[in-house]
C-alpha positions in Angstrom: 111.1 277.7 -97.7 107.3 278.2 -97.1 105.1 281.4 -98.5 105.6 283.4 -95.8 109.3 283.2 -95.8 109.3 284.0 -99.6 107.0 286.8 -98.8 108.9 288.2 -95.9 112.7 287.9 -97.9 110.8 289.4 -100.7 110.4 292.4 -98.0 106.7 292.9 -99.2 104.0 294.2 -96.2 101.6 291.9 -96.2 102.6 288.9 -93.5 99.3 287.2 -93.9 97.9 285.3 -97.0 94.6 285.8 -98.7 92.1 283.5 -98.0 92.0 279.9 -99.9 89.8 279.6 -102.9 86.7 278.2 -101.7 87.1 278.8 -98.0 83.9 280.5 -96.7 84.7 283.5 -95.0 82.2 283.7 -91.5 83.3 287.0 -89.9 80.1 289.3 -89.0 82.3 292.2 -88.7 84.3 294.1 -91.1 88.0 293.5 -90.6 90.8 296.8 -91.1 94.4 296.2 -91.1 96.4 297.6 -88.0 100.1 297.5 -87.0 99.8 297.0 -83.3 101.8 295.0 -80.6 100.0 292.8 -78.0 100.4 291.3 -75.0 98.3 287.8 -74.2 97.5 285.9 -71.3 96.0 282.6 -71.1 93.7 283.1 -68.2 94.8 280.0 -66.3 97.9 281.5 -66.5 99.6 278.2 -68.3 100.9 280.5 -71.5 102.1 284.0 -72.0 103.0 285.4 -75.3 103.6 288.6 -77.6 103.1 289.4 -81.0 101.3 291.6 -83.6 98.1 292.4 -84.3 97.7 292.4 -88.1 93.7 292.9 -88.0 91.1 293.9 -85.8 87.3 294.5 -85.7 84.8 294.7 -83.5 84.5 291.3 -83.1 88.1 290.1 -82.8 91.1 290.2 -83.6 94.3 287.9 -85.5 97.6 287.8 -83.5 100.5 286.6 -85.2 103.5 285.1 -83.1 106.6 283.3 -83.2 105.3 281.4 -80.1 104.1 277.7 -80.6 100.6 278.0 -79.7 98.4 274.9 -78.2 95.5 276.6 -77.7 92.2 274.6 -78.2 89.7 277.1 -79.9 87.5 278.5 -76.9 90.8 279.2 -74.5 90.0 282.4 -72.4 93.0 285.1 -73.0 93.2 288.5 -72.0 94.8 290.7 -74.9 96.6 294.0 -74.0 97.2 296.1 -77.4 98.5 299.2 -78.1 97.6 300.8 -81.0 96.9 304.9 -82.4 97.7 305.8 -79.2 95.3 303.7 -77.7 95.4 300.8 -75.3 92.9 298.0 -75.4 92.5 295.4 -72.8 90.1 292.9 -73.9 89.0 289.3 -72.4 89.0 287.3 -75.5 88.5 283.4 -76.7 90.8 282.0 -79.5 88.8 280.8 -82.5 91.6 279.6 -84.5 95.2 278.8 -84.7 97.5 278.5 -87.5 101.2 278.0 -87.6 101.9 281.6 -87.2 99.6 283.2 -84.9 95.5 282.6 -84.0 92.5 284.6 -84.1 90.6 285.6 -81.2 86.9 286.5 -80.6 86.3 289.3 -78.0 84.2 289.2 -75.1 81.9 291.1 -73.1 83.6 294.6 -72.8 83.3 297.0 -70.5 81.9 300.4 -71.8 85.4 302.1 -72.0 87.1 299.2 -73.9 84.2 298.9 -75.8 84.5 302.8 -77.1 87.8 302.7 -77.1 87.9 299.8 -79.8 84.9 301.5 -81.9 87.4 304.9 -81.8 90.3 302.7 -83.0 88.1 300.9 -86.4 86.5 304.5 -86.3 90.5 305.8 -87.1 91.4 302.2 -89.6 88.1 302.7 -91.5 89.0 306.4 -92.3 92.5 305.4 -93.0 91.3 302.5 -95.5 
């Protein structure tokens, strides 16, 4: 049985690990926890897939799925999110994928997204 099947039988909230000892952590953008569902799209069209959105920031994003994701980093996705009654639809890249879900760097936004997602960390930050 790996970690996160001992953490999820365990029943505890976090899904995701901490960070490795030693890894450098790059992220420009502060990252809050959200509990959100979301919709992707590989733009091409080749891959659809659901899951949750366990963080968000204004940057990005990390998705984890129970789909097998081949997704070289730099795939254009479109996200659809729901979250505090809010529904995001962003144009995305992925950045990273691990065995459970990826992380995904946003785009260009347009203005409504764009103050819709700064609402959204506006709500996580005060909730933190």
């Amino acid at each position: 049985m790996d970690e996160f099947e001992d953490r999820e039988s365990e029943g505890q909230e976090e899904r995701r690990g901490v960070a490795v000892e030693g890894i450098v952590d790059r992220r420009e953008h502060t990252r809050y926890a959200v509990d959100a569902w979301a919709e992707v799209m590989v733009k091409d069209g080749t891959m659809l897939f659901r899951g949750r959105v366990l963080d968000v920031s204004s940057g990005g994003c990390y998705i984890e799925t129970e789909a097998r994701l081949r997704l070289a980093p730099g795939t254009p996705v479109e996200i659809v999110f729901r979250a505090h009654d809010r529904v995001l639809k962003c144009d995305a890249t992925s950045r990273m994928v691990r065995t459970r879900g990826a992380g995904f760097l946003f785009e260009a936004m347009t203005p409504k997204v764009r103050a819709g997602l700064e609402g959204l960390i506006a709500e996580l930050s005060r909730e933190a």
